[in-house]
Steps between C-alpha positions, in 0.01 A plus 500: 500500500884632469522647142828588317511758179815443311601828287525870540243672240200667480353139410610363849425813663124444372465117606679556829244807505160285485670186690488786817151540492460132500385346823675161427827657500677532827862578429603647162857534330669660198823384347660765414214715529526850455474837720138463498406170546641501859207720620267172395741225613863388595785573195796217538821524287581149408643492152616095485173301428569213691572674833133687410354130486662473866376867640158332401491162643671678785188774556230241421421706174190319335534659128732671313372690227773545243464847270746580260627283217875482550478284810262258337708442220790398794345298626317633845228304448679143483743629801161547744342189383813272543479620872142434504359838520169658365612731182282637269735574120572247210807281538803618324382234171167704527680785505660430147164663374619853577852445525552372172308671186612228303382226743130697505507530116586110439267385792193727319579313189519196602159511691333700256456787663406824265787731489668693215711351215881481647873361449722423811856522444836610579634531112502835342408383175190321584397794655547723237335283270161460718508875551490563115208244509287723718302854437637791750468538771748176623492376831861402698517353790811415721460175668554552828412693780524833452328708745193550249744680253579199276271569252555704201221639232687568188346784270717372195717190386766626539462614854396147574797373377690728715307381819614146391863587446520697847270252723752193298810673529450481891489934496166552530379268816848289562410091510133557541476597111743279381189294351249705349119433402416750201078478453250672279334863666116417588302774426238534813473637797669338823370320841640369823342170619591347810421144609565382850635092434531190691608274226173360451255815548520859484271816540473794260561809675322841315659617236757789487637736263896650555584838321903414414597793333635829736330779338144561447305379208700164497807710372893459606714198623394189646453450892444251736147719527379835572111367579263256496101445518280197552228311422548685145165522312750372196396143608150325461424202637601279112828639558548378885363193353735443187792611743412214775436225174804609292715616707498401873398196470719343243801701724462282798460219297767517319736558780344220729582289141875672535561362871491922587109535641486874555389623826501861529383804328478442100512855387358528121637774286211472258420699174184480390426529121167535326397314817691287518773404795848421386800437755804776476718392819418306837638622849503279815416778758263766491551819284596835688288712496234241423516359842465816730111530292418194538582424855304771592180275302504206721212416729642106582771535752829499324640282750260232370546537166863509493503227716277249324730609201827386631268156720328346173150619633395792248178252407346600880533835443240717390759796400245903567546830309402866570299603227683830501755634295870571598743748328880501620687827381877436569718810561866403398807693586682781308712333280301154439506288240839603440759508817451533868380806657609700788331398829225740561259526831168399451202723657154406543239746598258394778168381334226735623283362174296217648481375089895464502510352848229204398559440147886519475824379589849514371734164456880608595734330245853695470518687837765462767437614878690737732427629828128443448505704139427331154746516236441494078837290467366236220369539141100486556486656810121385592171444384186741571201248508127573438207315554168601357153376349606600191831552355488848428422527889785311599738667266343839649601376793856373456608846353315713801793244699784592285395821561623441875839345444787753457865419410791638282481422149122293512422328184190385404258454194171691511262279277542147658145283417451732157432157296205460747372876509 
């Protein structure tokens, strides 16, 4: 099987990573790929999505695996199937879940779905008045994509109110928070479910817990993610359970009902409160750094299950975990969350620690490549991953890697998986 990885992170890095080690796959691309992933298959630079669709009829490429969200909500997905290819990714309808806030609030609602109280609207004063409705803290969203930095959490009214009057006034995120969904704050603590869909079935993957925040102790701004841990001993088997019945279920429903069926990866920003799982936000790809654990937790060859994804067949597929734990500790570059850094070589000592060479890995994400040298040239730089029988083991682990990876200006938390510890 020819396999094609569309995107450039740490996420793709992580899929293309396992799809090497899988016997089924012969030939394996990236699009763009990044200065690591060409040491695990082929990088192509083909930016137009229809001349993609033609580079993989052309190469006999069975599946395209489609990562990051910005694509999907193009359209990529409709593009390979209107040239009859295999594509795994929700159509660009489907799509509407994560590129619209609004779209995933209304659709909730209208399918019952348990979520938090919320208005949807692109008038000040309806906004203001909701806002004086709720306790602090207030929750603003922008409702469009933006890069995982849409979302305010107000401490006050009035700083609420501000969010709305920058994210309307087109300063804050231009047209993607020209509508804005303002919702009540859900006091909990968070999860990451993933479901692999074909529009009919799905599987459950383990669930994960992100760390968001930059600093230690869940402190400083907002990030795409400095960490992540799965399974998380946060989730019993009721919870799994009332996820699948109240959740997952009445998703694909609902958007076979809305001529949309969603293939792909449902990701479920859940909070759970006095046990019980509400819906903050859906994304239509997996989460980064959610993915590079995960991955890594597979036994069932992730050509076959991304296959029988994007083929209708997830029903014959009896989907195999690990039963260890995986901790991913991402080291980000100087000057991240806030501006670009300066390029800085990346050196990795030689593993002489049989531990590190067995139970660990890292997942390249913003790295460039230059006469055989790695390059820090992207926000979150990489992920160290650890696997162990427990999670303290595998977060042992991780660190004793990032331990081993020197560059300029290294950023990284030092107490990812705390919830769990």
């Amino acid at each position: 099987m020819n396999v094609m990885v569309v995107g450039s992170g740490g996420r793709e890095y992580s899929i293309g990573r396992v799809l090497s080690q899988d016997e089924a796959v012969e030939k394996l691309y990236f699009c763009p790929g990044n200065g690591a992933t060409g040491t695990l298959g082929e990088n192509i630079a083909i930016k137009d999505y229809n001349e993609l669709a033609d580079f993989a009829s052309e190469n006999a490429i069975d599946l395209t695996i489609v990562g990051p969200e910005a694509p999907l909500t193009e359209g990529i997905v409709d593009i390979f199937k209107a040239k009859g290819l295999t594509v795994f990714g929700p159509s660009k309808e489907a799509a509407q879940l994560e590129g619209s806030k609004v779209y995933m609030k209304n659709f909730l609602a209208k399918y019952g779905i348990p979520t938090a109280r919320y208005v949807e609207t692109d008038h000040i004063d309806t906004a203001f008045k909701f806002i004086e409705t709720l306790p602090v803290p207030v929750v603003v969203k922008a409702d469009g994509l933006c890069a995982g930095k849409g979302v305010i959490i107000a401490q006050s009214h009035d700083e609420a109110k501000k969010a709305v009057s920058e994210m309307l006034s087109g300063k804050a995120f231009g047209d993607a928070g020209k509508k804005v969904v303002v919702e009540e704050f859900l006091d909990g603590y968070e999860l990451s479910m993933f479901a692999i869909c074909d529009g009919k079935d799905y599987i459950l993957l383990p669930a994960a817990q992100d760390h968001k925040r930059l600093l230690d102790n869940d402190e400083g701004p907002n990030t795409g993610g400095m960490g992540a841990y799965a399974p998380t001993p946060l989730v019993n088997d009721e919870i799994y359970e009332k996820v699948k019945a109240r959740i997952v279920r009445p998703t694909l429903d609902g958007m076979q009902a809305e001529g949309a069926p969603f293939e792909g990866v449902l990701f479920i920003g859940l909070m759970i409160v006095n046990g019980e799982p509400l819906t903050l936000e859906f994304n239509v790809r997996f989460g980064d750094p959610e993915c590079e654990i995960l991955m890594p937790l597979l036994k069932t060859p992730a050509s076959e299950l991304f296959y029988k994804g994007a083929t209708k067949q997830l029903d014959t597929l009896n989907v195999e975990f690990s039963n260890q734990y995986a901790v991913g500790v991402v080291m980000a570059s100087r000057d991240y969350p806030y501006k670009s850094s300066e390029p800085a070589e990346i050196v990795v000592d030689e593993t002489v620690h049989d531990e590190i060479a067995k139970y660990t890995h890292i997942s390249y994400a913003g790295v460039s490549e230059e006469d055989g040298k790695l390059y820090a040239t992207g926000g979150r730089v990489l992920v160290c991953v650890g696997l162990g029988d427990t999670i303290r083991e595998a977060r042992d682990r991780a660190y004793m890697l990032c331990g081993q990876v020197h560059y300029a200006g290294k950023k990284l938390r030092t107490d990812i998986a705390y919830q769990a510890l």
